[in-house]
Each structure stands twice: as C-alpha cells, then as structure tokens.
C-alpha positions in Angstrom: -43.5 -20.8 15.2 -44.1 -17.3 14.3 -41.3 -16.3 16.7 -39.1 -18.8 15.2 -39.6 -17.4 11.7 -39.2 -13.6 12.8 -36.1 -15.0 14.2 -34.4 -16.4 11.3 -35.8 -13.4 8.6 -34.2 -10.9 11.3 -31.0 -12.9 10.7 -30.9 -13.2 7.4 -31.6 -9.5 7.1 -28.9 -8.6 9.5 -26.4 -10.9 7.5 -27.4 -9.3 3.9 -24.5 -6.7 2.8 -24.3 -4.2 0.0 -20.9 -2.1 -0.4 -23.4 1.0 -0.6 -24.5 0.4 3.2 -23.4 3.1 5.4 -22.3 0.7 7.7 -20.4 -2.5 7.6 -19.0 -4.5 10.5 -16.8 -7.3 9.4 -14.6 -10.4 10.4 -11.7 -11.8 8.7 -9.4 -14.9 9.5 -6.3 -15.3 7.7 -3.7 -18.5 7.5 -0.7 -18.4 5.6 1.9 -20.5 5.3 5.6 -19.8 4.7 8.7 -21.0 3.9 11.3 -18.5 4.4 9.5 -16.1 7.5 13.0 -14.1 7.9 13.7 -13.8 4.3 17.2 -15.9 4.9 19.5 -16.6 2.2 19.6 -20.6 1.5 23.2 -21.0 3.3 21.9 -19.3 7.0 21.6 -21.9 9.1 18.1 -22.1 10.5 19.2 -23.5 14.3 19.9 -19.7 14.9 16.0 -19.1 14.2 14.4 -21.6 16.2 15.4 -24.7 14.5 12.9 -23.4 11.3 13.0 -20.7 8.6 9.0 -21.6 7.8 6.1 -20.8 9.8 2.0 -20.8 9.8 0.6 -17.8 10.7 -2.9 -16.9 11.9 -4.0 -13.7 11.8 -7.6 -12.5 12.7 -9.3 -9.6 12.4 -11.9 -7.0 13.1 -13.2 -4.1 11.1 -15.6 -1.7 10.4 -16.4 1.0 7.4 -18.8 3.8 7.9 -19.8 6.2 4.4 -22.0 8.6 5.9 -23.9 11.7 3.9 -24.3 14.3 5.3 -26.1 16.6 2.8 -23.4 17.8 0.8 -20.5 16.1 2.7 -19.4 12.8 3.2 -17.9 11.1 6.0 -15.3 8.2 6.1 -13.8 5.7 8.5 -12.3 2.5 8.0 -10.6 0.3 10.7 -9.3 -2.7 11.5 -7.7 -4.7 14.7 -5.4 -7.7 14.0 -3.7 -10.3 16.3 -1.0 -12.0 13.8 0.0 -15.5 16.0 3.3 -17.0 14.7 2.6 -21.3 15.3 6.5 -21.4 16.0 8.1 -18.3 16.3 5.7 -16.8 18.9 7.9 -13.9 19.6 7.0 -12.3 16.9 3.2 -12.4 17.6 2.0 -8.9 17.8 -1.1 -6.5 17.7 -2.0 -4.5 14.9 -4.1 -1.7 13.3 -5.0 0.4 10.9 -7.6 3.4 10.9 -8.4 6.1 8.5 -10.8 9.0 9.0 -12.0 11.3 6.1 -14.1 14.0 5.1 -15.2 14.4 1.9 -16.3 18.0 2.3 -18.1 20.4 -0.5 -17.7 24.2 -0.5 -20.3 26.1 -3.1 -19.9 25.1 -6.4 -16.1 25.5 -6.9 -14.6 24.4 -3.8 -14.0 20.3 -3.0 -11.8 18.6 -1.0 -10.2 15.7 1.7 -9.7 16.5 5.3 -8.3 12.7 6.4 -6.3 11.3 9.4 -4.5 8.3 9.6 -3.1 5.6 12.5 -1.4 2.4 11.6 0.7 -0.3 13.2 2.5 -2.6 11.6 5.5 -5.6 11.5 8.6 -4.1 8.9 9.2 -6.6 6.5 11.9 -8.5 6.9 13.1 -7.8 3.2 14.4 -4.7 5.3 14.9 -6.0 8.7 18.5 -8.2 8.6 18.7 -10.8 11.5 14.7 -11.9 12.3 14.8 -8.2 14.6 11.5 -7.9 15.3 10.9 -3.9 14.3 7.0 -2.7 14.9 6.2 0.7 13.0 3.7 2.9 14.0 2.5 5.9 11.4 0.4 8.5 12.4 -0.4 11.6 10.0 -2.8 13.9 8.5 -3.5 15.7 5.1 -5.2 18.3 3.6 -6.6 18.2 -0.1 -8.1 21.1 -2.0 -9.5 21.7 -5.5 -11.2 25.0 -6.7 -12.9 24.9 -10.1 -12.0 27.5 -12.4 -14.6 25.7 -15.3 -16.1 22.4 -15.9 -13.0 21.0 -17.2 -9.8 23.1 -15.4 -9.2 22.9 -11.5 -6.7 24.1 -9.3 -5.6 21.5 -6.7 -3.6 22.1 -3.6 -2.7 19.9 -0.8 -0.9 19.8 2.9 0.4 16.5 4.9 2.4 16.4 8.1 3.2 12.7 9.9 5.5 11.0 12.1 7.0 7.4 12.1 8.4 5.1 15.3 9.9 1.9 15.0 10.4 0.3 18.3 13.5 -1.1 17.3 15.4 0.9 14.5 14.9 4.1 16.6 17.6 5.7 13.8 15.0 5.7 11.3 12.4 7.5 13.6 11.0 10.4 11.4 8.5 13.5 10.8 7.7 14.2 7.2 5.8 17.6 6.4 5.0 18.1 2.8 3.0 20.6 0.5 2.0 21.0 -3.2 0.0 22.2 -6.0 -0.5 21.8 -9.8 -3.5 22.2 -12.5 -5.7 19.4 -13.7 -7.5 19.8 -17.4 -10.6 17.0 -17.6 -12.2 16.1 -21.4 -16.2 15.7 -21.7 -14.5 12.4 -23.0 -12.7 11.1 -20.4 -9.1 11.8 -20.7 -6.9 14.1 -17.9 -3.8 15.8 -17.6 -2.3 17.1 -14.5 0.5 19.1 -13.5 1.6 19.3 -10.0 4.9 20.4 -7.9 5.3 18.5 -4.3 8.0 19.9 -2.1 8.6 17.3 1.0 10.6 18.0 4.0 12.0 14.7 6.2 13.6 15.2 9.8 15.2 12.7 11.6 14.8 12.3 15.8 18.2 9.9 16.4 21.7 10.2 15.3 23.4 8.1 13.0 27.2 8.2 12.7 26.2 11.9 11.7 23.6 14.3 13.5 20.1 13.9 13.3 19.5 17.2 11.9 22.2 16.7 9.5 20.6 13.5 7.8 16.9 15.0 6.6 16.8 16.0 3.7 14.2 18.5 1.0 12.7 17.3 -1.8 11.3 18.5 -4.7 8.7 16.1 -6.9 7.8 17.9 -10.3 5.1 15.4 -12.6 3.3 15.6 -15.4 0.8 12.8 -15.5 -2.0 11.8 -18.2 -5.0 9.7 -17.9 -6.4 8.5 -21.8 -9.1 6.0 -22.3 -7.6 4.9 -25.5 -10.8 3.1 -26.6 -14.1 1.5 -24.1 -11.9 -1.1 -23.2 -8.5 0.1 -23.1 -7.2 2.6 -20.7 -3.5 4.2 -20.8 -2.4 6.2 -17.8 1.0 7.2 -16.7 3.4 10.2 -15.5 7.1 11.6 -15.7 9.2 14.1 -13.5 12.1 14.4 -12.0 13.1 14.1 -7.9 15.5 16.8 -6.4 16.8 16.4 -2.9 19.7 17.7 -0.8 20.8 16.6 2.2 21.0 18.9 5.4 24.6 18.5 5.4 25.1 19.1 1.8 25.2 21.8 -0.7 24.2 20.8 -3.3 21.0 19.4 -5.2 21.1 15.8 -6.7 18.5 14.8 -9.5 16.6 11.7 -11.1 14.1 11.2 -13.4 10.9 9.3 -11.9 7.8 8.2 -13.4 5.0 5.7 -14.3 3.1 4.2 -17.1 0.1 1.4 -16.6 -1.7 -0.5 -19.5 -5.1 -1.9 -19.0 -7.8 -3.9 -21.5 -11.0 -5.2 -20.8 -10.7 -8.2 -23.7 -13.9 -9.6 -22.6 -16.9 -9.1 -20.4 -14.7 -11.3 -18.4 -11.1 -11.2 -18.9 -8.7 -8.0 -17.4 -5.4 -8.0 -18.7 -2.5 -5.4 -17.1 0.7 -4.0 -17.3 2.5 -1.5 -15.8 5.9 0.3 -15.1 7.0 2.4 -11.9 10.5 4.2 -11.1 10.3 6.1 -7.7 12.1 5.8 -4.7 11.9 4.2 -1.6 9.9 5.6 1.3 10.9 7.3 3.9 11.4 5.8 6.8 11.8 2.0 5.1 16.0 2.0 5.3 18.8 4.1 6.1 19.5 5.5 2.6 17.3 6.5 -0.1 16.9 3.7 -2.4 15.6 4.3 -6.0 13.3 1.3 -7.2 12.5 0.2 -10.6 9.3 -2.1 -10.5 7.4 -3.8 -13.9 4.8 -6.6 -14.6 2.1 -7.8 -15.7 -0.9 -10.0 -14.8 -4.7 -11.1 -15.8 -8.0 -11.1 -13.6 -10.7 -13.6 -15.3 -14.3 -14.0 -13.4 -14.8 -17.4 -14.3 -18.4 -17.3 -13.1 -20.5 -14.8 -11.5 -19.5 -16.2 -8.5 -15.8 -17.2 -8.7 -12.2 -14.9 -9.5 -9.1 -15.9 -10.8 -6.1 -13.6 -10.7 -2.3 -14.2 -11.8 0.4 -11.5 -11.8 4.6 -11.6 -12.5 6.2 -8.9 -10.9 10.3 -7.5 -10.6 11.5 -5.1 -8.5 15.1 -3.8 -9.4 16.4 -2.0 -6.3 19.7 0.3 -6.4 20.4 0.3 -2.6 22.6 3.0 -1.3 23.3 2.4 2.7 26.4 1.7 4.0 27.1 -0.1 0.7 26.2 0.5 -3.0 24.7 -2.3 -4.5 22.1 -3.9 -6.5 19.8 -6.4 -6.2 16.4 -8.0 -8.1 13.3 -9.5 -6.5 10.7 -11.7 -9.0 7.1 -12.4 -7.9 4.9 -15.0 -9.2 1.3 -15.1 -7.8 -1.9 -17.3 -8.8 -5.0 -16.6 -6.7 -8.7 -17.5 -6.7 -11.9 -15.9 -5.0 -14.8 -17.7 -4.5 -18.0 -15.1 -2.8 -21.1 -17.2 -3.2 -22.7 -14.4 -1.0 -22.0 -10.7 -0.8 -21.5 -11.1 2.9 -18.9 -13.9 2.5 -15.9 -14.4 0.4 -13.0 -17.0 0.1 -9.5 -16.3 -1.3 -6.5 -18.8 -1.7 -3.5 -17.9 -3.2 0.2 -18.7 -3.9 3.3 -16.7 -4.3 6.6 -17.2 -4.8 9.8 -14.6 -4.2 13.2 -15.0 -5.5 15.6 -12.3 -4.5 19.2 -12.0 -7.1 22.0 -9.6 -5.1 24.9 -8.6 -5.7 25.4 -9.5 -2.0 25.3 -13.2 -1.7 23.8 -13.0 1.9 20.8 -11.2 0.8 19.8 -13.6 -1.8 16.7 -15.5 -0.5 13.9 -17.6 -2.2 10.5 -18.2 -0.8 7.0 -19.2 -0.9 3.6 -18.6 0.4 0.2 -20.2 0.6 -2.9 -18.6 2.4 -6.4 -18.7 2.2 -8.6 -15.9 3.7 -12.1 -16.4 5.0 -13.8 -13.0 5.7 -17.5 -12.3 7.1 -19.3 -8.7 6.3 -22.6 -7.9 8.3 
C-alpha cells in the first residue's frame, strides 16, 4: 500500500506545471477541419484535387521549453516536432519544426542584450501557393540585440540579423536576408516609451527569374518612430509611423511608402479585454515574387468567463495591393469565435471556428472557407 501511494503522489507531482518551471515537456494533438484546403475559388472544379476541396487534418506534436538562470543570464529554448496527416489528401502530409535558442545575457550595469538562433519548417499557405503545389519552407537565422544604458530612462539599442530561406518547390524565391539597425529608446517612471530606430535590410536572391538573380534583391531602409502610453490602468495606446525605401539591384532609383501601426487595448473589467488595432507594412520576404504592401485592421474581445474557462472572438481584413506579374487588389475578412477550457495548469482544451472570404479583383483568386479545430495539449 505504501508503494502504491508513493506511486501515485510521484505522479501527480510529476504531472503538476507552473509556467515559472525551468523545464516543461509537453504534448499537443490538433484536428481541424476544413472546407476549402487549397484555398480554391467556388468555380475550380474539385475532381482536379482528389474529388474534394475539404479535408481533416491531424497534427501532433512534441515540445519542450527550458528558462534557465544562470546568475545574471538567462537561457532559452523552445521546440517543437509536428507530423500534420492530411485524412484525404495524404500527399501533403509532412514533418515539421520549429526551434529557438536565446540568451538573455547581462553585461555590468549598462549593457543587456539577445544572442538568439532560429530553425523552422513549415507548409506555405496556400493563400500564396496557386495550384494545391505543395511548397515546404525551411528558415534558418540568427540575430544580435544590444542596449547600453546611458540613464535609468534613455538607452541606446543596436541590433544585427542574417538568415536564409528554401522552399523545396518555388526555388525562385530562395533567399538570404542580412539586416542591421539602431535608434534611442526614452522610458517614463510612469510607464510610457518612445523609440526611434533606423533598420537598413539587405535581400539576395539564389535563382533567376526572367531577370538575374542578383539583379532582383533589393536594400531597404525602415525609419520609425513608435510610442507606447498607458492612457489610464486599463487602457493602453501603442503604435508607430515611418516610411520604407527600397531600390532594386537593377534600378536607380529609390521608391518610398509610408508604413506604420496603431493598437488600442482596455481592460473594461476584471474580466473582459477588448482590442483594436491597425497595421500597414509590407509583405515578407520570401512569401511571393513581388513586394506586396498590406493593409490589415480589426478588432476582437477576450472574456474569462470563469477562472477556468476563455472565450475569445476577433474580425479581421487584410487589404493586399499585389504587384507580381500583375497589379491588382484583393480583400480577405476573418471571423473567428473560440473557447479555452484549462481545468488544470497542466491541461488545456481549445475549440474554435473561423471563417475566410477572399474579394479580388481576379475572379480566380476569390475563395471562401471555413475551419473547425479543437486542440488538446498536455504540459508535464
């Protein structure tokens, strides 16, 4: 009997989690089910994609997170292996990752910092990929981040980056993107912050493309000015504005657009969130073959409707200015209600729907679609 109970208290101790833990091993299992997998406009006929546009897809995972002091410093990984199974289109089943290492490191009094590495692989979205190609994208990169205090509210910040891109399939948009900036951050005793940064980027393609590779990078120049105010205890106003310069290799001159950002948040009760927010930037690298500028806005609520249950519910639009091979535009809603239910910190439940509607001023690229998942996920 005494053997028995040592038993079960050692594993109920080794299933009890706190985010705090240095370690944490976890399990996830995801099934989601969808209607339009290849993001096809309502006229493509589905026999040309296995008789279906919908699928189920099952997609487990393993992870692990390590914090770990080290006097000053602090140490970071988090990683996680996935096996996405498609029930009917099974060539699209794939492995996945994603890892990040980090230091945290501490110099003196003045000096602070991120040394961080990262190492992902993942399925491109078929928003971007036309025809159901199946295009795997690996990313691999590392950065540098800096900041020296000059006083207990001004800082100095610098920072370095340098990372690669392959897709297995649209080898043409194969990359290496190198990247360095600096600005000045003043901090209040009350809260609010103002930065003011420059972030020069350089991209290099590896494959020709109706032009040379070297003759399709391009520089870029990223000037911001961005502000963090906590309007009140529950409100919180932060946002930014600049301007993006690039110019292509094979062009002389520089071309110019303002970008930015603006996000809205209130705490109207101990238990209600409610958000907003606004973003114009453009594209990433890497995504599609020209660079596409992106104006994004919503707004959504989170309500904890007990101390053990979540609700969440967001609209979104992204209003996309493609320029490819054509110039066009197009206009994607997103409507999303989900729920979390965690009756233990080691265990949580999510289900969630969505549903996307894509406008273009290409008829073939209009598309509508829904989703419904629910996520089980195990931390030890």
């Amino acid at each position: 009997m005494s053997a028995g109970v040592m038993l079960v208290s050692g594993a109920v101790a080794f299933g009890a989690v706190d985010e705090t833990d240095p370690l944490i091993l976890y399990a996830d299992v995801s099934t989601l089910f969808d209607s339009n997998v290849f993001r096809l406009a309502d006229s493509a006929p589905a026999e040309a994609y296995g008789g279906s546009k919908s699928d189920v897809i099952v997609d487990p995972s393993i992870g692990m997170r390590v914090n770990w002091p080290v006097s000053r410093q602090q140490l970071l990984l988090d990683a996680q292996l996935s096996r996405p199974t498609y029930v009917r289109h099974r060539q699209l089943d794939y492995v996945g990752w994603q890892g990040q290492l980090g230091w945290d490191w501490q110099w003196g009094n003045a000096w602070s910092g991120r040394l961080g590495y990262s190492d992902s692989r993942t399925l491109s979205e078929f928003e971007d990929v036309m025809l159901g190609i199946k295009d795997l994208v690996r990313q691999q990169g590392g950065d540098l981040a800096a900041t020296y205090a000059l006083t207990s509210d001004w800082a100095l910040l610098g920072s370095l980056a340098s990372s690669q891109q392959h897709h297995d399939q649209r080898r043409y948009l194969d990359l290496q993107q190198d990247s360095a900036g600096g600005g000045v951050r003043y901090r209040s005793g009350l809260g609010s912050e103002v930065t003011a940064r420059a972030d020069f980027t350089r991209i290099t393609y590896r494959e020709d493309l109706l032009i040379p590779a070297d003759e399709r990078g391009y520089r870029q120049w990223v000037t911001q000015l961005a502000v963090v105010w906590p309007v009140s205890a529950k409100t919180r106003l932060q946002g930014g504005y600049g301007w993006t310069s690039w110019k292509y290799q094979a062009e002389a001159d520089w071309q110019r657009s303002p970008t930015g950002n603006l996000a809205l948040s209130w705490q109207a009760s101990g238990k209600t969130r409610l958000y907003a927010d606004y973003r114009r930037a453009f594209e990433s690298p890497g995504q599609n073959i020209g660079r596409n500028l992106i104006e994004g806005y919503g707004v959504g609520a989170e309500w904890q409707a007990s101390e053990r249950i979540g609700i969440d519910a967001s609209w979104r639009r992204e209003d996309k200015q493609v320029r490819q091979v054509l110039a066009y535009s197009q206009t994607t809603d997103y409507l999303r209600l989900g729920l979390k239910y965690q009756p233990d910190p080691a265990l949580q439940l999510s289900v969630y729907g969505q549903h996307q509607a894509r406008d273009s001023q290409l008829p073939l690229n209009d598309y509508r679609a829904a989703q419904a998942g629910i996520d089980l996920r195990l931390q030890f």
